[in-house]
C-alpha positions in Angstrom: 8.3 -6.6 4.2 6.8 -10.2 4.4 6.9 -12.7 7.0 6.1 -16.5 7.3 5.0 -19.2 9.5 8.1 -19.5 11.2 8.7 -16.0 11.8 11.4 -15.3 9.4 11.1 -11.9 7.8 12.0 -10.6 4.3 12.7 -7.3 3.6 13.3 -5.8 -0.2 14.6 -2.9 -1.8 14.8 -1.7 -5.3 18.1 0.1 -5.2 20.2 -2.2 -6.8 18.0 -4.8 -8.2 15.8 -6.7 -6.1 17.8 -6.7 -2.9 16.4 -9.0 -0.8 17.4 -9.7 3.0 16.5 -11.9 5.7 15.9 -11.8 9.6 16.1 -15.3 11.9 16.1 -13.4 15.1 12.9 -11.1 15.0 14.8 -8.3 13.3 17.5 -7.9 15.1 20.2 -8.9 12.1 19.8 -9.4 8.8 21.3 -11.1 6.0 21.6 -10.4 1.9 19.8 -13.3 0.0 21.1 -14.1 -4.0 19.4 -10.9 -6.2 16.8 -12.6 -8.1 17.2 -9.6 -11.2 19.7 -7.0 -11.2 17.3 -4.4 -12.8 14.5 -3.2 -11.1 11.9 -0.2 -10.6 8.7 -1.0 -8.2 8.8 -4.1 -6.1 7.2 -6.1 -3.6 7.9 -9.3 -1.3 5.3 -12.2 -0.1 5.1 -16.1 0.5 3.0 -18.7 0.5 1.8 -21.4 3.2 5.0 -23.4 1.9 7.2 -20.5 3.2 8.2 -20.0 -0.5 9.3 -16.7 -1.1 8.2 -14.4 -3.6 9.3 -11.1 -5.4 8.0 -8.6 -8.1 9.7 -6.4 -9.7 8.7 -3.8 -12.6 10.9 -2.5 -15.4 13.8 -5.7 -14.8 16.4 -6.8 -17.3 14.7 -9.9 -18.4 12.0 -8.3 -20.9 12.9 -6.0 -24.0 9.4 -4.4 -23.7 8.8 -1.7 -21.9 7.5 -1.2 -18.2 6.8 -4.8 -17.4 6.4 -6.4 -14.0 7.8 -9.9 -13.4 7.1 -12.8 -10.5 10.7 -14.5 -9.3 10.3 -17.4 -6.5 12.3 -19.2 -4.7 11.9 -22.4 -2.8 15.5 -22.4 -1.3 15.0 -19.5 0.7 16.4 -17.1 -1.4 19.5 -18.8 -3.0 18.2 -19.2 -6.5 15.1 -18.3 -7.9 13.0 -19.2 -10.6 11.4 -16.7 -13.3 7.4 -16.1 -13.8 7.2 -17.4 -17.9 3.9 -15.5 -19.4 2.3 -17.6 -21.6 2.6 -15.7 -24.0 5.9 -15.8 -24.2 6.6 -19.0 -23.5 5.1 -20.3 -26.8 7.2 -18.1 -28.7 10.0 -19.3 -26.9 11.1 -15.5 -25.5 11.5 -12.7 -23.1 9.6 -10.2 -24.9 6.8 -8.5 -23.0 7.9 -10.1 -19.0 5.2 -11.8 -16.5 2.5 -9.1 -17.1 3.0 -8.9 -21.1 0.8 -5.8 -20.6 0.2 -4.1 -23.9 -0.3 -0.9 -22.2 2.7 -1.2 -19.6 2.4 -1.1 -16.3 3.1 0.4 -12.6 2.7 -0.4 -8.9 2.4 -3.9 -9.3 1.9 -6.3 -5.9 1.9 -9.7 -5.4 0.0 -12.6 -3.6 -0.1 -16.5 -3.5 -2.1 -19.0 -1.5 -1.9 -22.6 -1.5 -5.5 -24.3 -1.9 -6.6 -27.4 0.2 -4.4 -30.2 -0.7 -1.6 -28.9 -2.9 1.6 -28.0 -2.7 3.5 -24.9 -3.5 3.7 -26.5 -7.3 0.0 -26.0 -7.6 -0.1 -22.3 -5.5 -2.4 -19.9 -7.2 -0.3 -16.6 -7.7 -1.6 -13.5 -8.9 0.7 -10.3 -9.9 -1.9 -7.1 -9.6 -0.9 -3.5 -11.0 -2.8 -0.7 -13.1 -1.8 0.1 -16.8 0.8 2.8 -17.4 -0.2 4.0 -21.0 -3.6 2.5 -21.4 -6.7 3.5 -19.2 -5.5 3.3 -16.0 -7.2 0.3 -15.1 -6.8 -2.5 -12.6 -5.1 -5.7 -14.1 -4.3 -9.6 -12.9 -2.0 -12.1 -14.3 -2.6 -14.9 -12.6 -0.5 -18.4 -11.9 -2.3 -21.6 -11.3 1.2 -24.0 -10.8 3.2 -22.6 -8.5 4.3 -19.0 -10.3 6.0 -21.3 -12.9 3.6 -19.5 -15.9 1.3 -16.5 -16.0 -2.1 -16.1 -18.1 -2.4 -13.3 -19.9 -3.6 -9.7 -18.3 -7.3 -9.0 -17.0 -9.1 -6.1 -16.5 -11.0 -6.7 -13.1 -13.6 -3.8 -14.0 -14.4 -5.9 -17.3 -15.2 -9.2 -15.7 -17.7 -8.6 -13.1 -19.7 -11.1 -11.6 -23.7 -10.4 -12.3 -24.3 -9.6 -8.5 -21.3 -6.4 -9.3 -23.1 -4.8 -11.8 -24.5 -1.6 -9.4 -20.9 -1.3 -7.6 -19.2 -1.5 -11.4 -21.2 1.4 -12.3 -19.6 3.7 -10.0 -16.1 2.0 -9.5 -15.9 2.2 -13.3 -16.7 5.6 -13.2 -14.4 6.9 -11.0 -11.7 4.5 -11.6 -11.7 5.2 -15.8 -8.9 8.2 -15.3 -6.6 7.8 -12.6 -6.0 4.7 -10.3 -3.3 4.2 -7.8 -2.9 0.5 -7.1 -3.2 -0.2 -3.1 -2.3 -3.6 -2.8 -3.2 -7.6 -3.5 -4.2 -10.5 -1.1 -5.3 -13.8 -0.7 -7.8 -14.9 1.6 -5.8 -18.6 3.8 -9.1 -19.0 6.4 -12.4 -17.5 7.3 -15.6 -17.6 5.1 -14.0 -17.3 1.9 -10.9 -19.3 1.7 -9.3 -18.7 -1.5 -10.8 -15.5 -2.3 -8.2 -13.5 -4.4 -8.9 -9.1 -3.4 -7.1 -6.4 -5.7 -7.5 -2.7 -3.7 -7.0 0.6 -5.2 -7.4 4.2 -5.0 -9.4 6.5 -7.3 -10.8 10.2 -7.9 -14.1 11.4 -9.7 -15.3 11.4 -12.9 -14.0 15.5 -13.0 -10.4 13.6 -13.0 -9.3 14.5 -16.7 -9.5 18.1 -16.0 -6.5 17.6 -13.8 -4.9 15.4 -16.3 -5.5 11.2 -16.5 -2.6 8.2 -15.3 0.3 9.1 -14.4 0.1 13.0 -13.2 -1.2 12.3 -10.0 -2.7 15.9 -9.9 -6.1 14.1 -8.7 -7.6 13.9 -5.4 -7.7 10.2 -5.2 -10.2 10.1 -2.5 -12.0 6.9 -3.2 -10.8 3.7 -1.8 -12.2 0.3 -3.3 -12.0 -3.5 -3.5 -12.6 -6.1 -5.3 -12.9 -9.9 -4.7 -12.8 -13.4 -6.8 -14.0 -16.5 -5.4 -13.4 -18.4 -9.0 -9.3 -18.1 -9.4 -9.9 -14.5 -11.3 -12.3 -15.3 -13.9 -15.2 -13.0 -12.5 -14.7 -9.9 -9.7 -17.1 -8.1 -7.3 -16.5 -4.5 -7.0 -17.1 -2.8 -4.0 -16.8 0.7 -2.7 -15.2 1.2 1.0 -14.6 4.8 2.2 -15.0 7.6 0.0 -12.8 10.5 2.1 -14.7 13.6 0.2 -13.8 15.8 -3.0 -10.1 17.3 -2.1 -9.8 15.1 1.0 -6.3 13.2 -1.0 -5.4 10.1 0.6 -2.6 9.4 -2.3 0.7 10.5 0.2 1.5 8.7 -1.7 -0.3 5.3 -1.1 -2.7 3.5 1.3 -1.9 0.4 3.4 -4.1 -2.9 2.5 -3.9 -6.1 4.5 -6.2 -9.4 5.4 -6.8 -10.5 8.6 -6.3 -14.1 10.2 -10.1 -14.6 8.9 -9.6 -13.0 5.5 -11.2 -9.7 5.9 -9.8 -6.7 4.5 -8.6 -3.1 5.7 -7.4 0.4 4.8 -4.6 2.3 6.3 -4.7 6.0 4.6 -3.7 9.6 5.8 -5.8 12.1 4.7 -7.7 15.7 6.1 -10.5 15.1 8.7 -14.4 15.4 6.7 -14.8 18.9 7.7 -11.9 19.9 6.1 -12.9 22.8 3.6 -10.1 22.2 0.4 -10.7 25.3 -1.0 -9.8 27.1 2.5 -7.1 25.0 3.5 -5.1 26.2 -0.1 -5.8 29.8 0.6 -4.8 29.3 4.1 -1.8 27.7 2.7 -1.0 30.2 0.4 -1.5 33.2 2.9 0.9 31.1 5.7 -1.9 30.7 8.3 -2.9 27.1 7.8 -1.2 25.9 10.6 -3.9 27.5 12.9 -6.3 25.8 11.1 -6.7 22.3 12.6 -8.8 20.8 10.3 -6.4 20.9 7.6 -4.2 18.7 9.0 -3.4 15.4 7.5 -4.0 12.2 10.5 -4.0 7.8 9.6 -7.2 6.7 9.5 -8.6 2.9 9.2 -11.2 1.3 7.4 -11.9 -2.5 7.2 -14.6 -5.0 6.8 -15.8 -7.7 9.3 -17.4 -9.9 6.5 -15.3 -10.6 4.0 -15.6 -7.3 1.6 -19.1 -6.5 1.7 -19.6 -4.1 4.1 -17.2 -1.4 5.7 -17.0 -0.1 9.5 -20.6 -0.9 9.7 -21.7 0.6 6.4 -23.8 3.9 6.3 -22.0 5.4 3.4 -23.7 6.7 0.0 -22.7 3.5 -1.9 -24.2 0.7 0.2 -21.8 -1.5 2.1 -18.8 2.0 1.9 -18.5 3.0 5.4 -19.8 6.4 6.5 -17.0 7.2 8.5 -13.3 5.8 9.3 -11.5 5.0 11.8 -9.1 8.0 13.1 -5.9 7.2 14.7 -4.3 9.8 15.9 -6.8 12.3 17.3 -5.1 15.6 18.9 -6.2 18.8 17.1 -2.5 19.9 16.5 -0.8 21.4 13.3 0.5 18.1 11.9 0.7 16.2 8.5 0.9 12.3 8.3 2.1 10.2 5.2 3.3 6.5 4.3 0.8 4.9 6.3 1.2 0.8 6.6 -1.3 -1.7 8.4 -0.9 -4.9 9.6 -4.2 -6.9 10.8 -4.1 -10.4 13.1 -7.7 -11.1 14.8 -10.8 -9.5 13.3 -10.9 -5.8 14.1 -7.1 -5.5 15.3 -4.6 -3.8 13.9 -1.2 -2.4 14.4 -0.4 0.7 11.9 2.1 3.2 11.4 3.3 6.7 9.6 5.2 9.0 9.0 4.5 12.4 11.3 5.5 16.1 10.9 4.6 18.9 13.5 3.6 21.3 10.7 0.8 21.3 8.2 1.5 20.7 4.6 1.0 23.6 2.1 -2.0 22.4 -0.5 -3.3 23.4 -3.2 -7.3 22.9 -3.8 -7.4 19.3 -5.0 -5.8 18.5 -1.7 -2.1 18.0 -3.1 0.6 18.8 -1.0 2.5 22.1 -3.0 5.5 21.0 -4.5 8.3 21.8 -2.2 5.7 22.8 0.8 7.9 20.9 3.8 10.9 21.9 2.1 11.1 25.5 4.2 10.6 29.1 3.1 11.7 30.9 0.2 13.1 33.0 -1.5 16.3 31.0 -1.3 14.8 27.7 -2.6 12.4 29.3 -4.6 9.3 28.4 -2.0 6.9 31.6 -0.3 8.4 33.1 2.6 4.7 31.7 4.3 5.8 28.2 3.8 6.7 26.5 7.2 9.9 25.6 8.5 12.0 22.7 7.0 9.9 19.6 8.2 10.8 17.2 10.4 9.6 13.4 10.1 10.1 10.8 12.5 8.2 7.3 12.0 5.2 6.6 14.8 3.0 3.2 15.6 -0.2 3.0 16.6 -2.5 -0.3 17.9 -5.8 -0.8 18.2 -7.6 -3.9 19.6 -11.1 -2.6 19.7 -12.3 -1.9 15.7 -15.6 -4.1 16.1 -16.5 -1.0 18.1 -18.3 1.6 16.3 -15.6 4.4 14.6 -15.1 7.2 17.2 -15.4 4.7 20.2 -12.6 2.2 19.6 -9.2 3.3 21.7 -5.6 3.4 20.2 -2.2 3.4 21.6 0.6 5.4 20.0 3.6 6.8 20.0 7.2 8.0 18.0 9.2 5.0 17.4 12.2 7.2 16.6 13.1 10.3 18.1 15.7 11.8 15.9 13.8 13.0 12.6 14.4 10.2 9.7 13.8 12.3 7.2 14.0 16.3 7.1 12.8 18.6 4.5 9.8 17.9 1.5 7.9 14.4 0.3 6.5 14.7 -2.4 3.4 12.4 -3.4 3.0 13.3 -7.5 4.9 10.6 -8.6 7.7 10.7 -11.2 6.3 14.2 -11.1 8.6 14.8 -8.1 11.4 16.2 -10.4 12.7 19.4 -8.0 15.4 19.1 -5.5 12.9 20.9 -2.7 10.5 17.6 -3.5 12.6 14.7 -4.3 11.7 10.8 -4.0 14.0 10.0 -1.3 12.2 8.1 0.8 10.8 6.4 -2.0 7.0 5.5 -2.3 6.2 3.4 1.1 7.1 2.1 4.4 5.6 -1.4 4.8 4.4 -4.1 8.3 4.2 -6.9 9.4 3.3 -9.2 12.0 5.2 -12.7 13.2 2.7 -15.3 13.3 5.3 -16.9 15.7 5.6 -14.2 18.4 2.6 -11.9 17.4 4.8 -8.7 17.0 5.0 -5.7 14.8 7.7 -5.2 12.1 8.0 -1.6 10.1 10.7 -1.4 7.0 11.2 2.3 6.8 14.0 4.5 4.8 15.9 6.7 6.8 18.0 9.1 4.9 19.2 12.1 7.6 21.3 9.9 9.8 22.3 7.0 8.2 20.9 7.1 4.4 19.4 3.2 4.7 16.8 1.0 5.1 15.6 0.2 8.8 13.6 -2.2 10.2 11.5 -0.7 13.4 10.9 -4.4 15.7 8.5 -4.3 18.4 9.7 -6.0 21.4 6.9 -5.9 24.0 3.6 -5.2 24.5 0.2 -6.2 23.3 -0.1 -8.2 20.4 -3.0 -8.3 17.7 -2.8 -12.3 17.5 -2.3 -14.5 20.1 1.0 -16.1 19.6 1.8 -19.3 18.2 4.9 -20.0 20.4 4.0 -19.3 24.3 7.0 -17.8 25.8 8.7 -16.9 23.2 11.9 -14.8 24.5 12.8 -11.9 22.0 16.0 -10.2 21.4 
């Protein structure tokens, strides 16, 4: 979901191509826009300050290699669009290897453009982010210096570090060289550092290819990082934020990133509290009494940076600048599992989030990794143990906070179920194109996704709901405190 200056939200899909609709009235109606590629796996939505709109897509009909991402943009509000040339291919006049003519393929790509100080959407700096799907597993840019119209060719951030990086490299590269999840990609429009371009990722331990590298997701991706360019790409700054613990998985399946109105950045994640014990939590899970065990419960935490990057939630970590602790949501010590977090930042240190929230505690294994199947309900009929919990329940909640420049464990949040019939019932699975059973099917796909209108200052959730009406929903807020003050006083909503 993307939004821009006047308040007008986009919403896409992948089932179907890139499906893209649009909202004049806060969310209330929505209408199909022209399908930029009929083709497509992953895929995101943004715009620039032009109110441009943007799309990626990976795997789409215009390349004949495979698993590509492509750019498509559209300056008529979606009623044609215009395709992302690489380079590359543009010299050799074809449609070979898409936008991120990645020898090594890719997967999870995002998107991001900014217009700098006196150009026009023409001239907007757009980069395409994603990690390799064959290759390394390591975090890529193509970027666009006019307008999305061509790409340059892909860049490892880890391999072009700026000289003040070097320390952070050392242990992003580290933990990063097996298994990455990509988290998201931003552009910095005001603050300190306008301009500055920030890829974020998840990432395990060195110990990762005993579990298996890329695309198994049998890691504990507990590592969450950054990295910024204040030179259009050329050089990167890596930098550590949270690291949740050994086992403590926050891949369910991905982490929230966002900016705020001042370009600094933040986490959303779901993961076990510190003093969650892996190792017991499986054997609890495996014996059927984890649900009396409170600490292995999976909450939405927060992490985020007050100065551009460089330090997170007042540092203290092992890494200098990583934050020593996060941010914790949702607080009761209750049997309860949270996944798809999403984050949406306006002022510095407020945020609105969201997730999805089960009243039972997810079956893990010692790594942290849900069990296959472990929401899906007991066996033998489905092939689960008979100490597996009851066929979950998931209904979609919010959460706001206007207090993060307080210390984490003193800032307050309000939250709360937006829906109160379930919107999803039974197993999600977070391994991936791993999820292959029926018990632990992709459904829901990968992610929820929020937003804020700059115009009103209120919250926007795109959510899948497949038990009661097998679609994509948009959750509006309609009241109520706002984490920006609104650019239209007034402002009736539907």
């Amino acid at each position: 979901m993307a939004v821009n200056s006047k308040g007008e939200l986009y919403d896409t899909t992948p089932s179907g191509g890139t499906l893209l609709y649009k909202s004049i009235d806060q969310g209330a109606t929505w209408t199909q826009a022209t399908t930029a590629d009929p083709s497509s796996g992953d895929d995101c939505v943004f715009t620039d300050q032009s109110n441009a709109v943007y799309e990626c897509n990976l795997a789409g009909s215009v390349e004949t290699a495979p698993l590509q991402a492509d750019v498509w943009k559209s300056t008529d509000d979606g009623q044609s669009w215009m395709y992302g040339n690489n380079n590359v291919d543009l010299a050799a006049d074809s449609n070979l290897c898409g936008t991120s003519c990645s020898p090594f393929g890719v997967d999870r790509q995002w998107g991001a453009a900014y217009i700098p100080p006196g150009g026009t959407t023409n001239t907007a700096r757009v980069v395409l982010a994603y990690h390799d799907f064959y290759g390394p597993s390591q975090i890529w840019v193509n970027i666009s210096t006019d307008g999305g119209r061509t790409f340059g060719p892909p860049e490892d951030v880890l391999t072009n570090l700026t000289a003040a990086g070097a320390n952070q490299a050392v242990v992003a590269q580290a933990d990063s060289a097996c298994s990455t999840v990509p988290a998201g990609a931003a552009i910095a429009r005001s603050g300190a550092h306008p301009g500055r371009i920030f890829v974020a990722w998840i990432a395990s331990d060195p110990e990762s290819p005993a579990t298996g590298c890329n695309v198994t997701m049998a890691d504990a991706f507990h590592n969450l990082f950054v990295a910024w360019s204040d030179d259009g790409g050329a050089t990167w700054m890596p930098q550590l934020a949270y690291d949740a613990g050994v086992g403590h998985d926050t891949s369910t399946p991905f982490v929230a990133f966002t900016l705020d109105n001042r370009g600094n950045p933040y986490f959303g994640f779901t993961t076990q509290a510190p003093n969650a014990n892996p190792a017991t939590c499986a054997a609890e899970s495996t014996a059927g009494t984890v649900q009396a065990d409170t600490t292995c419960a999976y909450h939405m935490w927060v992490a985020w940076s007050a100065d551009g990057g460089t330090t997170w939630d007042g540092g203290g970590g092992l890494i200098p600048g990583s934050a020593a602790a996060a941010y914790e949501v949702d607080r009761p010590s209750l049997a309860q599992t949270d996944v798809f977090p999403t984050i949406a930042a306006g002022d510095p240190g407020k945020v609105d989030v969201s997730w999805l929230r089960t009243n039972e505690t997810e079956p893990t294994d010692a790594l942290g990794k849900f069990d296959p199947g472990g929401c899906a309900g007991p066996g033998p009929a489905n092939g689960n143990p008979t100490t597996y919990p009851p066929a979950c329940n998931w209904n979609l909640y919010a959460g706001q906070s206007l207090d993060l420049t307080s210390v984490p464990g003193a800032e307050t949040w309000s939250t709360g179920a937006v829906t109160t019939t379930p919107m999803h019932v039974g197993d999600i699975c977070n391994l991936g194109i791993f999820c292959v059973s029926e018990a632990s099917n992709r459904d829901l796909l990968d992610f929820n996704s929020e937003t804020v209108d700059p115009v009103t200052g209120l919250a926007h959730i795109a959510y899948a709901d497949d038990n009661t009406v097998n679609k994509l929903r948009a959750a509006n807020q309609i009241s109520g405190s706002t984490i920006i003050t609104p650019t239209t006083a007034g402002k009736k909503h539907p």
